[in-house]
Structure formats: structure tokens, C-alpha cells
N, C-alpha and C positions, 0 to 999 in steps of 0.2 A: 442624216446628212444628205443622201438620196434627194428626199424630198425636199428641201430646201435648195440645194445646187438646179434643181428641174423647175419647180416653182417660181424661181429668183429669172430664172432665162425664159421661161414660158408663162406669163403672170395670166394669161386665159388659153388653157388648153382646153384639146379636145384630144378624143379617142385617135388614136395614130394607124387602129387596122385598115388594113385594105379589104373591102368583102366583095364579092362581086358586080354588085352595082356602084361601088366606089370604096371612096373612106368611111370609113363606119361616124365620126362626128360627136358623136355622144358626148355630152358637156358636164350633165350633171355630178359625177362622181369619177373622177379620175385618180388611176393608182397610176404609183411610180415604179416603172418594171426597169431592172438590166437585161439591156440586150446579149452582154458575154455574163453566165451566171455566177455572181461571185463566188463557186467552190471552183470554176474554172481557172480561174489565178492560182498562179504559185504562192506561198506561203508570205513569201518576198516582198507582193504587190503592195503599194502602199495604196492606204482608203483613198487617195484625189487620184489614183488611176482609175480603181473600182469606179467611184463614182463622177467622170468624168462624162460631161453632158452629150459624149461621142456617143457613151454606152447607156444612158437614158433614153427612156421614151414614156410616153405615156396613151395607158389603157384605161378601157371599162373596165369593172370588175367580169365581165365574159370571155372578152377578149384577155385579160389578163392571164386568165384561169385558163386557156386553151392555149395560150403561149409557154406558161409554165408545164402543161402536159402535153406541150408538142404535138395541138389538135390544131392551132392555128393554119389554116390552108394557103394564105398568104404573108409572106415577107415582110417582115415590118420595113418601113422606107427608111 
């Protein structure tokens, strides 16, 4: 559901990091990250919280994978 609520509002994404010399850009393969991680919700949350396009973004698969291990050096916007 994720990807479709992201996809439906973003129909050409690109990479959303920030890297030093700007936004990282990357077009071809973009995953749909949460920005609050869904084991952070209370049991309560309902799934159109979870995946509300507030707490969407979209990465590389690099970027993705150093967001989820907290190696991302910049803030996603």
C-alpha cells in the first residue's frame, strides 16, 4: 500500500537524499522508504497513518539501505 499511496502522488520520482554536492537524483530504481519506521507506531496506528505521504519518501536502493542503518549523513527533506 506504501508504494502505491507514493507512486499515485509522485508518478516520476527520483532519489530524495541529500549528498554533498546536492540531491542524489537517481531515477532508475526507486524504493519506498518510511520516514517514522512502522515498529515506531503504537499497535493502535492505523495502516493510512503508517502510510501517509507525510511519512513517505523515496530512495535508491544505497540510500535506502544507509537510511535504514542510520549511515545516511544527511536529513531527508
Amino acid at each position: 500500500m506504501a508504494r502505491a499511496v507514493f507512486f499515485r502522488m509522485n508518478p516520476h520520482p527520483s532519489c530524495g537524499a541529500i549528498e554533498a554536492v546536492g540531491p542524489c537524483g537517481y531515477t532508475k530504481h526507486i524504493e519506498v522508504c518510511h520516514r517514522r519506521d512502522v515498529a515506531d507506531f503504537p499497535d493502535t496506528a492505523l495502516i493510512l497513518e503508517i502510510n501517509d505521504i507525510k511519512n513517505l519518501t523515496g530512495l535508491c536502493p544505497t540510500h535506502h539501505w544507509e537510511f535504514d542503518h542510520q549511515m545516511l549523513n544527511n536529513p531527508l527533506p
